[in-house]
VEXKOLVO-996983 format. One line per 4 residues: their letters; for each residue z, y, x of N, C-alpha, C. Coordinates in steps of 0.1 Angstrom, whole numbers. Layout:
a = Z:Y:X:Z:Y:X:Z:Y:X; ... .
END
This chain:
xxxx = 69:-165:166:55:-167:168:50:-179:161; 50:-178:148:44:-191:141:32:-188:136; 25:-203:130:13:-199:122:17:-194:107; 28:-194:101:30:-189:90:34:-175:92 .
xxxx = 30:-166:105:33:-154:106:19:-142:98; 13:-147:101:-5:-142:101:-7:-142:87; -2:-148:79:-11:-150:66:-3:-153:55; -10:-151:48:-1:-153:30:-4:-169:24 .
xxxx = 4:-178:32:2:-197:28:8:-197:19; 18:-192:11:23:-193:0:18:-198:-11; 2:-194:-15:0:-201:-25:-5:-217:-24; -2:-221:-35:-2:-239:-36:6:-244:-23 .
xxxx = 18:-239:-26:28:-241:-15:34:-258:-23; 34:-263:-36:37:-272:-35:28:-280:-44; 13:-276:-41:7:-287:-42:-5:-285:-32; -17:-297:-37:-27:-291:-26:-30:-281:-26 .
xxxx = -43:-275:-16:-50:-266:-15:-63:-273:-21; -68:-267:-32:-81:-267:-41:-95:-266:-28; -107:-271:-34:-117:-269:-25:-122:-254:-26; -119:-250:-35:-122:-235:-37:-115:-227:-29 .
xxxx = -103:-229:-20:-95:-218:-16:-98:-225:2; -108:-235:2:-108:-238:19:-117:-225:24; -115:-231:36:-125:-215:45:-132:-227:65; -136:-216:67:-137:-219:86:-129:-222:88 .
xxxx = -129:-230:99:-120:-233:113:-118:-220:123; -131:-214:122:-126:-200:130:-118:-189:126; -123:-184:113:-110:-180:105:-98:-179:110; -92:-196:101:-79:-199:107:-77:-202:120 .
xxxx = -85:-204:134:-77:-200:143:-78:-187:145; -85:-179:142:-81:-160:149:-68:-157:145; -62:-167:134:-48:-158:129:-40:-164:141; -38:-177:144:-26:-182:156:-36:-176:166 .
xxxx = -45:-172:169:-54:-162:185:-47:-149:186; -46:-139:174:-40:-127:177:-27:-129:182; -19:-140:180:-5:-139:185:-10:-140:204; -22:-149:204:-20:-151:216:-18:-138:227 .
xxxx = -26:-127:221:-25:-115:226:-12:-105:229; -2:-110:224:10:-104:218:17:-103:232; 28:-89:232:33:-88:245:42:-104:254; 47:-107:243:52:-126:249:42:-132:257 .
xxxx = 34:-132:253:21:-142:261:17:-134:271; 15:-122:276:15:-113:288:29:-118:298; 42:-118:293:51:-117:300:56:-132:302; 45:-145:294:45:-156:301:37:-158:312 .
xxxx = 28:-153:312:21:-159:323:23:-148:336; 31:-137:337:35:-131:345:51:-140:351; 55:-139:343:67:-153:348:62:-166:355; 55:-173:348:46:-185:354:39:-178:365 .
xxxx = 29:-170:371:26:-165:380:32:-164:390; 43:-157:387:50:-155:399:58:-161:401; 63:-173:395:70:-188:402:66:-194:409; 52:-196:401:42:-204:411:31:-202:420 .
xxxx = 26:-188:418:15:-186:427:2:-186:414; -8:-176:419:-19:-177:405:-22:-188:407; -29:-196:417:-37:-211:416:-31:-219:411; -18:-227:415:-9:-237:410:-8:-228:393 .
xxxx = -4:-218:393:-3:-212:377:-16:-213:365; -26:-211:372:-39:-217:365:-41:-227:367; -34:-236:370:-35:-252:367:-24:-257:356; -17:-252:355:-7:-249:349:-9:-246:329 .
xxxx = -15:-234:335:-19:-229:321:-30:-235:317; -41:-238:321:-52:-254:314:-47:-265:312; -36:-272:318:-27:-284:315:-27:-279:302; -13:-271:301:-7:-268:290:-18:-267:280 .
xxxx = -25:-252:279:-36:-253:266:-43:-266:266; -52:-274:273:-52:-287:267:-46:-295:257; -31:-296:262:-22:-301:257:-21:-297:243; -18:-283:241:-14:-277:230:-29:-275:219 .
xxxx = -41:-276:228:-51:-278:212:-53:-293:214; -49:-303:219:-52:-318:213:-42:-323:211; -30:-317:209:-16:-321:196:-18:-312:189; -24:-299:188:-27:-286:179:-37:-296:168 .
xxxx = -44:-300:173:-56:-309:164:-52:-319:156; -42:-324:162:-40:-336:153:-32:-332:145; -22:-321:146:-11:-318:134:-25:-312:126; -32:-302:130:-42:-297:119:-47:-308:109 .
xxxx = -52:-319:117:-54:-327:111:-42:-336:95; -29:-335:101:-22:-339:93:-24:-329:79; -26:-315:82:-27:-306:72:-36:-306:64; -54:-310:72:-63:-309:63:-59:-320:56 .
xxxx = -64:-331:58:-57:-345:49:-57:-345:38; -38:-337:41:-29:-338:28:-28:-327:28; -33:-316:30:-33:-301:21:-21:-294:14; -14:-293:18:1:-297:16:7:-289:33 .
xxxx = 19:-279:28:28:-273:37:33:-284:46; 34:-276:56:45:-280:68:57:-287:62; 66:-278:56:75:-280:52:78:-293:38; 63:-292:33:64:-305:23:60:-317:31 .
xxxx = 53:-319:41:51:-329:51:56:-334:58; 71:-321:65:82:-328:71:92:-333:64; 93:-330:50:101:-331:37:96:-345:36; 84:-353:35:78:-364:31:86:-378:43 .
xxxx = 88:-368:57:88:-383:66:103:-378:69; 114:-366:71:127:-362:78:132:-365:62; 127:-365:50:136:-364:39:140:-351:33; 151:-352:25:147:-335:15:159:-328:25 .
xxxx = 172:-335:27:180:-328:36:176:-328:53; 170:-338:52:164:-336:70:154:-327:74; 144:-328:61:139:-317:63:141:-298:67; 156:-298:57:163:-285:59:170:-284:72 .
xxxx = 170:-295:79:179:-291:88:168:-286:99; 160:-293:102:140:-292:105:140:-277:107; 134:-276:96:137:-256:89:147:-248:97; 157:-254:92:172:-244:100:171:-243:111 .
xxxx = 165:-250:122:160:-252:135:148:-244:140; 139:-239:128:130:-233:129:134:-218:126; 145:-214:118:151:-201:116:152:-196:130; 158:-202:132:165:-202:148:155:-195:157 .
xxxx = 148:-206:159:138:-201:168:131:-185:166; 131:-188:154:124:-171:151:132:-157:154; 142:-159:153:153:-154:155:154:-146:168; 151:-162:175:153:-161:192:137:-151:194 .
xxxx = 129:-153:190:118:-145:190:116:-132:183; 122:-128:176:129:-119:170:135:-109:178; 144:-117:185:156:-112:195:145:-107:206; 138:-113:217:126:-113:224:122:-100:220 .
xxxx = 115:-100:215:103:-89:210:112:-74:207; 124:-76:204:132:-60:204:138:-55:215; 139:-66:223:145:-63:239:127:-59:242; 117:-67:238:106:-57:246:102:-42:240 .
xxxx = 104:-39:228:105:-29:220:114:-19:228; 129:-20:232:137:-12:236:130:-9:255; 123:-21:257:119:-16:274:107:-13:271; 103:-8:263:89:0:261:91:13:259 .
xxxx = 100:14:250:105:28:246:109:39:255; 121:26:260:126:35:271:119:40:283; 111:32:288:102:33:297:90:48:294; 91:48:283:78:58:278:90:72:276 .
xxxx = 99:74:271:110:84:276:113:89:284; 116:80:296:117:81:315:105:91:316; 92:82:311:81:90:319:75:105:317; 77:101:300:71:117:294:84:125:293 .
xxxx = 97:122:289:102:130:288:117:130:296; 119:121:308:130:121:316:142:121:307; 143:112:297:161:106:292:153:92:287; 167:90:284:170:74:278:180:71:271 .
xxxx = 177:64:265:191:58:251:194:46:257; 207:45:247:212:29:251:204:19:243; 204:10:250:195:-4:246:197:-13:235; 212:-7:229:217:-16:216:214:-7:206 .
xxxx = 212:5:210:212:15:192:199:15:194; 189:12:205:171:13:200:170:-1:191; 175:-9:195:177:-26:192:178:-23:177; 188:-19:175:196:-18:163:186:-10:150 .
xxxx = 186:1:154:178:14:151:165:7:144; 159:1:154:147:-7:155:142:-14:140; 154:-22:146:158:-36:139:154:-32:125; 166:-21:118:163:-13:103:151:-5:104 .
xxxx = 143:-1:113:129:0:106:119:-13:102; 123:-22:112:113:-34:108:116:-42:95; 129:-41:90:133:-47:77:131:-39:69; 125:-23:69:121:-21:57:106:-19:57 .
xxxx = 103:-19:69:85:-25:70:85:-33:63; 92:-49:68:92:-61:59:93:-61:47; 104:-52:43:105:-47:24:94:-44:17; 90:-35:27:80:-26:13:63:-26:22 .
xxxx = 65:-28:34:48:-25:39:39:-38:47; 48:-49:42:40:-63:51:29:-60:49; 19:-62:34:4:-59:36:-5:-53:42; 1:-40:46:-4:-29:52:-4:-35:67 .
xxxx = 8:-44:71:13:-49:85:0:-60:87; 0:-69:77:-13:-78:83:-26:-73:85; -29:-60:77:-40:-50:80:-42:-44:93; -29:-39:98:-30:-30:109:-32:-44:117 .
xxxx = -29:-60:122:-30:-63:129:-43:-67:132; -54:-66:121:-67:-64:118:-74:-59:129; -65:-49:132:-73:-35:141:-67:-41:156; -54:-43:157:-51:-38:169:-55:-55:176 .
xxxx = -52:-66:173:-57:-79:181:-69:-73:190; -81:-67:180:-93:-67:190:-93:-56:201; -82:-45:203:-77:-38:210:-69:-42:222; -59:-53:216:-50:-60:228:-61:-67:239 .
xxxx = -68:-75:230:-81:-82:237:-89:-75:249; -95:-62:244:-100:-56:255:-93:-47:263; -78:-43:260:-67:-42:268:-62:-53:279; -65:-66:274:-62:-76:283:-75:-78:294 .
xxxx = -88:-78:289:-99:-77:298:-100:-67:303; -97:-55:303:-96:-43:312:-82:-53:322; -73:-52:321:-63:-56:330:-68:-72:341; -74:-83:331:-80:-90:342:-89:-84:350 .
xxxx = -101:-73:349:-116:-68:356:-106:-61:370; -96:-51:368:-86:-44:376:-85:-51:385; -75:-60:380:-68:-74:386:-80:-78:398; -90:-85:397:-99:-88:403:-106:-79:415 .
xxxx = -108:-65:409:-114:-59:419:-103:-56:430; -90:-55:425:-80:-50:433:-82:-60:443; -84:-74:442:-79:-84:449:-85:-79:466; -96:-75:465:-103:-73:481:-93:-63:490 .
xxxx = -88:-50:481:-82:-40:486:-71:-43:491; -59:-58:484:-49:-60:490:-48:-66:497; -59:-72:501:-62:-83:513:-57:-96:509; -63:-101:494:-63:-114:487:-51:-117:483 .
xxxx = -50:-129:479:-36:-131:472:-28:-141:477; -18:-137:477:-8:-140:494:0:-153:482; 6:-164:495:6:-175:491:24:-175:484; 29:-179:479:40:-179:472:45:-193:470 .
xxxx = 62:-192:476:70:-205:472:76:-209:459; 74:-216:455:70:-223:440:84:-221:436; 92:-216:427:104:-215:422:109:-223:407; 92:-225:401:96:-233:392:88:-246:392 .
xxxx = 92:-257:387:85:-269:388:72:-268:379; 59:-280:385:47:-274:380:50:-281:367; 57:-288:362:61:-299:344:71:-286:342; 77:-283:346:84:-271:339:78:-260:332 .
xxxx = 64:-253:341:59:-247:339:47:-250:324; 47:-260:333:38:-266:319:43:-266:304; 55:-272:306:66:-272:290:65:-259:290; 64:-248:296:72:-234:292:57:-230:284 .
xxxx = 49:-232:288:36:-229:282:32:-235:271; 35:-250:263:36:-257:258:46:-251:242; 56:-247:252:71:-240:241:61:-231:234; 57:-221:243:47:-210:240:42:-208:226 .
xxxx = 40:-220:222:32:-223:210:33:-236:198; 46:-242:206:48:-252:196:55:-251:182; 60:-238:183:64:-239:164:52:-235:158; 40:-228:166:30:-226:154:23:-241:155 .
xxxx = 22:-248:168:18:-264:164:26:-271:152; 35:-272:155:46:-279:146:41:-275:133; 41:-263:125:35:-255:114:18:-251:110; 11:-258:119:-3:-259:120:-6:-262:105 .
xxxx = -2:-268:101:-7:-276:84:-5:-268:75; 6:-258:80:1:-246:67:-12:-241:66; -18:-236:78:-29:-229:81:-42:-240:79; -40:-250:85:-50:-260:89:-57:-271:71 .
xxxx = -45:-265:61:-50:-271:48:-58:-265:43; -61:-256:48:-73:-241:41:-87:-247:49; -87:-257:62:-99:-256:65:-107:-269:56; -120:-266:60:-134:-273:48:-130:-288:54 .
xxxx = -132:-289:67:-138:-300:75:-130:-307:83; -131:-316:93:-127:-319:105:-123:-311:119; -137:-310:119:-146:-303:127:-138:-287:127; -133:-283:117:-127:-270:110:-113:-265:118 .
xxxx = -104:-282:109:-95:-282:117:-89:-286:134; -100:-288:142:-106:-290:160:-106:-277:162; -113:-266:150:-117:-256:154:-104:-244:159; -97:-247:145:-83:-243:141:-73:-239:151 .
xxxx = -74:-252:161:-68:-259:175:-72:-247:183; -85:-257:188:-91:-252:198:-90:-238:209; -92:-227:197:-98:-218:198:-84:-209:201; -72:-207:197:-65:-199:195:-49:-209:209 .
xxxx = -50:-220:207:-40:-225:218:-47:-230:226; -62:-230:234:-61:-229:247:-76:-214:250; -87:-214:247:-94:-202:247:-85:-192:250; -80:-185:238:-74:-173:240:-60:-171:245 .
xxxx = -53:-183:245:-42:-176:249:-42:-181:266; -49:-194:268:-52:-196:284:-61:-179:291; -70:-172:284:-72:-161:290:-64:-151:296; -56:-151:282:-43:-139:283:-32:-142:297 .
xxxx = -29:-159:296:-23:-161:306:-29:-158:323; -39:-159:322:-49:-158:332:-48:-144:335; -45:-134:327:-53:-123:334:-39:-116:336; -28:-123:334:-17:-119:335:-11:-121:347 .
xxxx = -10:-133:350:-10:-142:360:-9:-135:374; -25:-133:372:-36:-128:381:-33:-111:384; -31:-104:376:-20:-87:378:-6:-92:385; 3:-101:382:17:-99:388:11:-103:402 .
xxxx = 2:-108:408:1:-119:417:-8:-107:427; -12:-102:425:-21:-88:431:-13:-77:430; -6:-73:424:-1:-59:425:13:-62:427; 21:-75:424:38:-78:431:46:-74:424 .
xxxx = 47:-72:410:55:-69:398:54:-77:385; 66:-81:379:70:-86:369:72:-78:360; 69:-64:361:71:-54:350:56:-52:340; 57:-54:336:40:-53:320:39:-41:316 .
xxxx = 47:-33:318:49:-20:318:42:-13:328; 51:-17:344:48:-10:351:30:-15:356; 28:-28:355:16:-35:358:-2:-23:346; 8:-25:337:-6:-14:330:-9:-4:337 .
xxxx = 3:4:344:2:17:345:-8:17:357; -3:8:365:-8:5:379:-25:4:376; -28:-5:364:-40:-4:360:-54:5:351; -42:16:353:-45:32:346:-47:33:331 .
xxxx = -41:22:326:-39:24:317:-28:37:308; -14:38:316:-9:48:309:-2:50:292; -1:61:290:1:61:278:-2:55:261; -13:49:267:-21:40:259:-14:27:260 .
xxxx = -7:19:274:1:11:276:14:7:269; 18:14:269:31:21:260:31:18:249; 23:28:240:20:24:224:14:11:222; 7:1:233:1:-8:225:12:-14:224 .
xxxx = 24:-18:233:32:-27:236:44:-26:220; 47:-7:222:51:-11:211:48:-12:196; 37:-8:193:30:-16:181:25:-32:183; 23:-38:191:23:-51:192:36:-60:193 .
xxxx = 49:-55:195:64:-59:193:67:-53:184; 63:-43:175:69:-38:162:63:-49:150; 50:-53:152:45:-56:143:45:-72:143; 46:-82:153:48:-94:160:62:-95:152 .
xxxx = 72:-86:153:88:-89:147:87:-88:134; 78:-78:127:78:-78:110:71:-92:104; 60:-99:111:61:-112:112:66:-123:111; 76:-117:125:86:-132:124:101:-127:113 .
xxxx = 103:-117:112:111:-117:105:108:-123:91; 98:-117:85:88:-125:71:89:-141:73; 85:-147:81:90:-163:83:99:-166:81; 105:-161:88:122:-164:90:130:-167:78 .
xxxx = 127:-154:72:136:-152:55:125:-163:47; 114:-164:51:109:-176:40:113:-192:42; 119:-191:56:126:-205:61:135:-203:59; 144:-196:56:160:-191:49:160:-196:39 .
xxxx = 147:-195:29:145:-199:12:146:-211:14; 143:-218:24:136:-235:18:152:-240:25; 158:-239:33:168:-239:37:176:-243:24; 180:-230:21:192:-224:8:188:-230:-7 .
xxxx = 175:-234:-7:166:-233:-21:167:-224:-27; 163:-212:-23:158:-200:-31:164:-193:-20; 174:-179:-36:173:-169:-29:165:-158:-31; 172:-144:-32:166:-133:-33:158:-131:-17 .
xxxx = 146:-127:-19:138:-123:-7:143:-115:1; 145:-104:-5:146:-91:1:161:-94:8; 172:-100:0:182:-100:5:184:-109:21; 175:-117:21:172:-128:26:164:-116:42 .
xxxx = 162:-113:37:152:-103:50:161:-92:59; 169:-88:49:182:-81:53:187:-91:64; 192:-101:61:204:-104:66:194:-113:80; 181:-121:75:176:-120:89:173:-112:102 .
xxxx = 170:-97:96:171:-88:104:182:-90:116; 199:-91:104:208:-82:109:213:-96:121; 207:-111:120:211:-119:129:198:-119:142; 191:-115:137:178:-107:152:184:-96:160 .
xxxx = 189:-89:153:193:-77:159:207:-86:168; 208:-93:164:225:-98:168:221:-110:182; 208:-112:176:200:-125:184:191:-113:201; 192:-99:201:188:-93:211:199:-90:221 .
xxxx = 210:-94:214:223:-92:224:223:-102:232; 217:-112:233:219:-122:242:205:-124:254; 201:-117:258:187:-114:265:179:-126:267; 176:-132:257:168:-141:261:153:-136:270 .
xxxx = 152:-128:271:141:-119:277:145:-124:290; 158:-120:301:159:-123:309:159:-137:313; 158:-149:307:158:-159:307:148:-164:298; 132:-158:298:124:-161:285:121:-172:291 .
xxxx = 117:-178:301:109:-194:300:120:-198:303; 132:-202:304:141:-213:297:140:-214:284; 135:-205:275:138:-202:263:127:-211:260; 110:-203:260:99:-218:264:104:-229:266 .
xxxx = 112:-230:276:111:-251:281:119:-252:264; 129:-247:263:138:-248:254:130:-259:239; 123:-245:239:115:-244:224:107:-260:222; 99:-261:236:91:-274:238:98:-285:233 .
xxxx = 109:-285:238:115:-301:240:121:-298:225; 125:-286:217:135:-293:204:121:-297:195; 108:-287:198:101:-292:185:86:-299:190; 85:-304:197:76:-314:203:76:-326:199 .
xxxx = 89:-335:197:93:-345:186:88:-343:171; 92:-332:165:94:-330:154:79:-332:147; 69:-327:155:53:-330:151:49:-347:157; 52:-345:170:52:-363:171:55:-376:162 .
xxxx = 65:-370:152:75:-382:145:65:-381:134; 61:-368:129:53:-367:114:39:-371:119; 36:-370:129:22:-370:132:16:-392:133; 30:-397:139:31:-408:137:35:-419:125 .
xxxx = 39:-407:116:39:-415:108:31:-414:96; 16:-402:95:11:-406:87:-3:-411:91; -6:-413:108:-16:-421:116:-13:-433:118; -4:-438:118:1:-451:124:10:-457:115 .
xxxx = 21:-453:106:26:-461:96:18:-462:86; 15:-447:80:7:-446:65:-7:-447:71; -14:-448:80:-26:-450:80:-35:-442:73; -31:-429:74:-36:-418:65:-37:-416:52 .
xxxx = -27:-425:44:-29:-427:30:-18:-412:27; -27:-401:22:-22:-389:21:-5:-389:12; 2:-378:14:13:-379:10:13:-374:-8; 22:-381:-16:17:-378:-34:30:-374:-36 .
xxxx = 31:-366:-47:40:-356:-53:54:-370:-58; 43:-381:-62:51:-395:-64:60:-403:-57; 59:-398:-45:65:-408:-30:82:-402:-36; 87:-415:-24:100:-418:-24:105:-412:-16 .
xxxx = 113:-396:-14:118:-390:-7:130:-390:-3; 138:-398:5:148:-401:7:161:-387:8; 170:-388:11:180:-373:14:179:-372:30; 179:-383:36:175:-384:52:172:-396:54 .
xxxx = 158:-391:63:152:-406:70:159:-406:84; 168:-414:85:174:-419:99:169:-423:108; 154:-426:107:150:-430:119:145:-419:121; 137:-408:116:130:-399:119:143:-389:126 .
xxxx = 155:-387:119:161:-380:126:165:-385:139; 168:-395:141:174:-400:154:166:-402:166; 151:-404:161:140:-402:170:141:-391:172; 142:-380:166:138:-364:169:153:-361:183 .
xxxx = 162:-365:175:174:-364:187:175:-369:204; 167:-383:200:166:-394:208:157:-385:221; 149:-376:214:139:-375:226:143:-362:232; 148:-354:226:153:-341:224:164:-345:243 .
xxxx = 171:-352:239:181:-359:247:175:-363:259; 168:-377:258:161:-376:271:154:-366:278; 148:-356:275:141:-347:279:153:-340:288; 159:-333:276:172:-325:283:180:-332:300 .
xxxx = 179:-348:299:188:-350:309:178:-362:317; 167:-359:319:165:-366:327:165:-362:341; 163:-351:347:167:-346:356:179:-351:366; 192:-352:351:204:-356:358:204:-371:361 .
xxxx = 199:-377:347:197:-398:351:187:-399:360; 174:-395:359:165:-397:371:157:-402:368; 157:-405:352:145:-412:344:136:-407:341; 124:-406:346:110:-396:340:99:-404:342 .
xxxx = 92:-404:327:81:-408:324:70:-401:329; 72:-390:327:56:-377:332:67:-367:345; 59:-357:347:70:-346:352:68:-336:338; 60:-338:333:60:-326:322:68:-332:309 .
xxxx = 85:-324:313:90:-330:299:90:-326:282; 80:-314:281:76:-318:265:64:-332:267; 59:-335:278:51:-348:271:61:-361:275; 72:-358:278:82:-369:281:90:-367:264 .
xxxx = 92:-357:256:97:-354:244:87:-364:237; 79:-359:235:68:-364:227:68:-381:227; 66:-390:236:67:-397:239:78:-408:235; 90:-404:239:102:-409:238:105:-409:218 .
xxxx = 100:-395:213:103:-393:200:95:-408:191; 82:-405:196:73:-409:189:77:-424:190; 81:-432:201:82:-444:202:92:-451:195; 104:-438:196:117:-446:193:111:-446:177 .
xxxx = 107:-435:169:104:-432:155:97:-446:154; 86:-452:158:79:-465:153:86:-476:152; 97:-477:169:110:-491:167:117:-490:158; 121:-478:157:136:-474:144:128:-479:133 .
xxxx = 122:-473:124:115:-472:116:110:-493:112; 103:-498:124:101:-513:125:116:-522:121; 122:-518:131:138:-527:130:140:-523:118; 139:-515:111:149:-508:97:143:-517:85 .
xxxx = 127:-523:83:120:-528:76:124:-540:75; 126:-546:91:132:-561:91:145:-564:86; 152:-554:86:168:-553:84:169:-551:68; 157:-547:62:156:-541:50:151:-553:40 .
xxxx = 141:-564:52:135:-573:44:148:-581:48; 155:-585:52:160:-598:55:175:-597:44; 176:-583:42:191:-583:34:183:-586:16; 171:-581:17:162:-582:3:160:-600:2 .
xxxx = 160:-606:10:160:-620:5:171:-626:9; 178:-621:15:196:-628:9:198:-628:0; 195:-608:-8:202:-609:-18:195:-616:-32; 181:-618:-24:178:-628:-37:181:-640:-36 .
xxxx = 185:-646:-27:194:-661:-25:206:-657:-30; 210:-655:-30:228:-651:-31:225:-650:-53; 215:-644:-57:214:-637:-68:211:-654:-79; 199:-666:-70:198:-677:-77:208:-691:-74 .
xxxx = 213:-687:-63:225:-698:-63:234:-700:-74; 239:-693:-81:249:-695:-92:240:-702:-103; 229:-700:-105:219:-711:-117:216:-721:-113; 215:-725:-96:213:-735:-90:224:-746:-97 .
xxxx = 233:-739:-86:249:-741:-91:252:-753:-105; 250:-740:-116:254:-747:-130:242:-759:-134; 232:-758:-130:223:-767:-130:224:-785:-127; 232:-783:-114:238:-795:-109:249:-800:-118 .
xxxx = 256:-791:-121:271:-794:-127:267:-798:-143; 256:-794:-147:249:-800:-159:245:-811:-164; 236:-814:-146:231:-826:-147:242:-840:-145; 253:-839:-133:263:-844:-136:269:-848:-147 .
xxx = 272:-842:-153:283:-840:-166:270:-848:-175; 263:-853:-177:248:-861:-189:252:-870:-181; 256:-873:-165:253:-888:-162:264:-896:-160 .
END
């Protein structure tokens, strides 16, 4: 689920974006908005719901979208700027090999998302079999099966794929507002909404909602270099990481929490939706995976430096398909907290160093790109780490630990980065001491030897 899923950013991939090829802020957020609609975002906030209860859960989910369009904003911001890819911006502050490792991290993820969306593909399927036709297949040859139609979608019918998502977003939409209006009227007939012990922490929940969306934050500057304005890139934010996908959570929420099911499946049907339920689910997981597969292989490229495409699409397939054997479905918001904490640094560290080091002096084809920036990496680790174990030390800054990531990243990144200058100046005028001592030197032994 990234923002380089939606759109063709490829061009002026390694220079600016021209003023001729900017657009809206609204534009570019409906492309990260349709994701919000996507079966994942239904089956977060039905997990968040039902940990915590819809109330504590809609606090939950406005935390979080907050969160995610005012860091959503400011990475947009890094993108309008410098007009200039994700990938050339993390390249500018992680370095050319830090950067790939960056990337390699982001394969991954998509992968895991990848994996996600065919496990919901196969419980759609099957589910729609049961009903209309009483059989069922096994869950690795639909996986599989699957898998090789979406890689040859990817091959030969992407275009057609970002077309059809044209149609169906504004369909999930009023599929999701039919499901909240339900939701609500139901509530009188069940006799309100009965109170629930909280199973997941409300900072946990929050990171899981945060994960939700942080590789398309992290990647915002592909998207966000196309906008005109400021104001564009706020819009960019705004609209698509808390508006639309805080609704979706909401009305998700709000169904598990009234009708007492974790099934999205079973929850439509309940809402008479039906057969119509079915197909949306799996065209909205067929076409979400031809997506992330397309990223993936294009993060494969920057990875490898190059690379046949197609070949490249193959083989990301065949490690998705390999990535559905491990159910991250049954464990999707660990997978959320997961996502938060590795890449919440990673926009933190860039985001600080072209607000606060460079002082917005945009990034030039001329800069000094090191093989790895050591401070950037070790901040990205640094925080990654604390996050992961504070629980067990007992150290917490917030309870919400992607904003304990964020934090930790961004701080260590300014010290490291500070100490490294001083360590950098003080050996630069040794070595210029050390360089005039010997003329010193013969100078004396000159004036000697005359007297």
């Amino acid at each position: 689920m990234t923002s380089e899923n939606t759109t063709d950013t490829n061009d002026y991939a390694l220079e600016p974006v021209p003023e001729s090829a900017q657009t809206s802020g609204v534009a570019v957020g409906m492309i990260n908005g349709a994701l919000a609609f996507a079966v994942p975002g239904l089956i977060t906030g039905i997990e968040i719901g039902e940990a915590l209860g819809f109330w504590e859960s809609l606090a939950a989910f406005l935390v979080g979208g907050l969160i995610l369009a005012f860091f959503g904003t400011v990475t947009a911001l890094v993108g309008h700027a410098n007009r200039l890819t994700s990938f050339l911006t993390i390249r500018h502050v992680f370095g050319v090999w830090g950067a790939k490792l960056v990337s390699f991290c982001f394969v991954l993820s998509l992968l895991g998302w990848y994996g996600v969306n065919l496990d919901l593909f196969a419980l759609a399927t099957n589910g729609l079999l049961v009903d209309y036709l009483g059989i069922t297949f096994n869950t690795s040859a639909i996986e599989w099966g699957v898998s090789a139609v979406i890689v040859v979608t990817t091959l030969y019918g992407f275009q057609r794929m970002e077309k059809l998502s044209t149609w169906l977003v504004p369909i999930m939409g009023m599929v999701t507002l039919f499901l909240l209006i339900k939701s609500a009227m139901a509530i009188e007939t069940s006799g309100g909404l009965a109170s629930v012990e909280p199973t997941m922490g409300f900072g946990t929940a929050v990171s899981a909602v945060v994960g939700s969306f942080i590789v398309s934050i992290v990647l915002l500057p592909d998207l966000a270099r196309f906008c005109r304005t400021k104001r564009d890139a706020w819009s960019a934010s705004f609209i698509p990481f808390f508006l639309l996908s805080t609704f979706v959570y909401i009305a998700a929420s709000l169904a598990a929490n009234v009708f007492g099911s974790d099934d999205i499946l079973a929850l439509m049907v309940k809402v008479g939706l039906g057969l119509a339920a079915f197909v949306l689910l799996i065209c909205s997981s067929w076409l979400t995976n031809v997506l992330n597969l397309y990223s993936a292989s294009l993060g494969a490229a920057a990875v490898i430096n190059g690379g046949k495409q197609k070949l490249l699409i193959i083989a990301m397939g065949v490690m998705g398909a390999v990535a559905s054997s491990l159910n991250l479905l049954d464990s999707f918001s660990e997978f959320l907290f997961s996502l938060s904490i590795m890449f919440t640094p990673v926009a933190a560290i860039y985001c600080a160093d072209f607000f606060i080091l460079r002082r917005q002096a945009v990034y030039r084809a001329g800069d000094f790109i090191p093989a790895f920036n050591i401070c950037a990496i070790a901040a990205w680790i640094t925080g990654i780490l604390f996050s992961f174990t504070s629980a067990e030390t007992g150290l917490f800054i917030t309870p919400i630990e992607a904003i304990e990531a964020l934090i930790i990243s961004l701080a260590s990144y300014l010290i490291l980065t500070r100490a490294m200058r001083v360590l950098t100046n003080k050996s630069a005028v040794k070595n210029s001491t050390d360089s005039t001592a010997p003329a010193t030197a013969t100078k004396d032994t000159t004036e000697r030897e005359n007297l």
